[in-house]
TORTI-798052 format. One record per residue (C-alpha): x, y, z; residue in one letter. Coordinates in steps of 0.001 Angstrom, whole numbers, plus 500000, padded with zeros to 6 digits. Last residue first. Layout:
N
XYZA ...
END
This chain:
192
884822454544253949X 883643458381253632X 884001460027250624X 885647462201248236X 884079461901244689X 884296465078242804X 887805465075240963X 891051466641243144X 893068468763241056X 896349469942242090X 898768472124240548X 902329471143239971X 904570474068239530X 906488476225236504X 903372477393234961X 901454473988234768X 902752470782235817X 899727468328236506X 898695466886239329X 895832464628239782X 893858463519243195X 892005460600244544X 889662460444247912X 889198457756250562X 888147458910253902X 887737456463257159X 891199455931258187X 891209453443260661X 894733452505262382X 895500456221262700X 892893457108265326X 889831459242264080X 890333462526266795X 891849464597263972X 889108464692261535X 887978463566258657X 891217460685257591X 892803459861254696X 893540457083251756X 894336457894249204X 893832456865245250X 897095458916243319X 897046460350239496X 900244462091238908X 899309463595234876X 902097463496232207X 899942461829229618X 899220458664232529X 901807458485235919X 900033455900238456X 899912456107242241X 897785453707243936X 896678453162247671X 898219456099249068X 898108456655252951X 897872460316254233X 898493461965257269X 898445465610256302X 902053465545258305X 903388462875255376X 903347465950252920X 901760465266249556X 903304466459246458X 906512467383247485X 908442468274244313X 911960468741243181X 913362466049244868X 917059464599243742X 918548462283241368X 922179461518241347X 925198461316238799X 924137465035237346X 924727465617233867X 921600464989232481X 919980466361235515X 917794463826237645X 914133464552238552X 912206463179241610X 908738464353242309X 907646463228245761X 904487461851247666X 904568461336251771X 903076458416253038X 901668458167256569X 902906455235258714X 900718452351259518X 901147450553262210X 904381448553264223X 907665448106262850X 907632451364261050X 909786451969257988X 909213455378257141X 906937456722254603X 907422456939251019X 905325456987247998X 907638457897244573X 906888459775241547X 909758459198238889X 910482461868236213X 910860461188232589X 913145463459230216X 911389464334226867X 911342467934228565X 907164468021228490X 906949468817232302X 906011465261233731X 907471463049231382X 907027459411232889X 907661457748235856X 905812455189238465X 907171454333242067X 905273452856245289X 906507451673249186X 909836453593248419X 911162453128252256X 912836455949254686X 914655454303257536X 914222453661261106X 915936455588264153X 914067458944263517X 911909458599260085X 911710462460259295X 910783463291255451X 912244465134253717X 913147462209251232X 917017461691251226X 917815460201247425X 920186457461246864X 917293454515245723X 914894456613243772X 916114455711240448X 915507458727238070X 914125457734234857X 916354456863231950X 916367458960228780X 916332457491225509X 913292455049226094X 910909457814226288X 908678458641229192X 904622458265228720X 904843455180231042X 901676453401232098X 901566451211235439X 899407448181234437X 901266445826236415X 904395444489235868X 905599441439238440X 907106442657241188X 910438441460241828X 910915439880245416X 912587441660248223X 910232441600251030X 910761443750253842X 913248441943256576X 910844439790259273X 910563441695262430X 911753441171265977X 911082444335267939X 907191444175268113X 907306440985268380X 909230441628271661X 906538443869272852X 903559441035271996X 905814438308273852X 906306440794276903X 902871441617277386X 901377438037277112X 904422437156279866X 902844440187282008X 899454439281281916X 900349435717282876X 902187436755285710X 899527439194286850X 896672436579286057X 898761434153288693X 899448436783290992X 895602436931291202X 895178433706292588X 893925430426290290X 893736427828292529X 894758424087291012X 898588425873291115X 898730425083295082X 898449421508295017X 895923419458296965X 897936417584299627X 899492414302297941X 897818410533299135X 894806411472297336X 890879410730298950X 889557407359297886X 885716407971297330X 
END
């Protein structure tokens, strides 16, 4: 066996620096992706079965200027679902919007709001908050059918089930009645 003219080099042993370093480069590259996001998609969606009991005379409220309660810190609010129709029986069509903030990392709990818009006002604002983002809450669909908010979630059992799995699904209806929207959740809550 012909032994090699160059000493055996130092980077054929792994040392524990080594892992360090390499931890540390994997660590970075995941935290800057973190950072560096693409811009949320802009494309037209193409129409679904949504249903609309709103008349064509009236326009529904475009969601677009309104401030959501809802607390975002450094990132912004975003409309992640809309749907509209004639909620109280006015002939004047409401939108329902799903927010949550713009996260660049996990999923952020929608909150569910009832926008109305004056005929003489120039913007729309919230009237209704029909799910808070605190009950930590994603919604899957969110349809508007003979004045009725219908809305698939999903949620989670218990406090200690970490956000990323949420391991309830349940749906819900509101309906205006009396001068508020009351709630009615059909049987059928269960576990993922």
């Amino acid at each position: 066996m012909q032994q090699s003219a160059v000493p055996e080099l130092a980077h054929t042993h792994t040392r524990p620096i080594h892992w360090v370093a390499t931890a540390t480069a994997v660590a970075g590259v995941v935290a800057l992706s973190s950072v560096l996001q693409p811009n949320p998609a802009t494309a037209a969606q193409a129409a679904g079965p949504q249903s609309h009991s709103a008349p064509t005379a009236a326009t529904a409220p475009d969601p677009a200027h309104v401030d959501f309660p809802i607390e975002c810190g450094p990132v912004k609010a975003l409309v992640v679902k809309k749907t509209s129709g004639d909620l109280d029986g006015d002939d004047r069509p409401e939108t329902v919007v799903a927010v949550h903030c713009d996260a660049p990392m996990g999923t952020p709990p929608d909150g569910v709001y009832v926008l109305t818009q004056a005929a003489d006002a120039t913007t729309p604002r919230v009237v209704a908050t029909l799910v808070d983002p605190k009950d930590r809450i994603t919604v899957k669909t969110l349809t508007v059918t003979d004045g009725t908010v219908n809305a698939d979630m999903l949620g989670y059992s218990s406090d200690s089930v970490p956000s990323c799995c949420p391991d309830v699904t349940t749906s819900a209806k509101w309906q205006w009645k009396n001068g508020a929207f009351v709630r009615s959740t059909p049987a059928g809550a269960h576990s993922v």
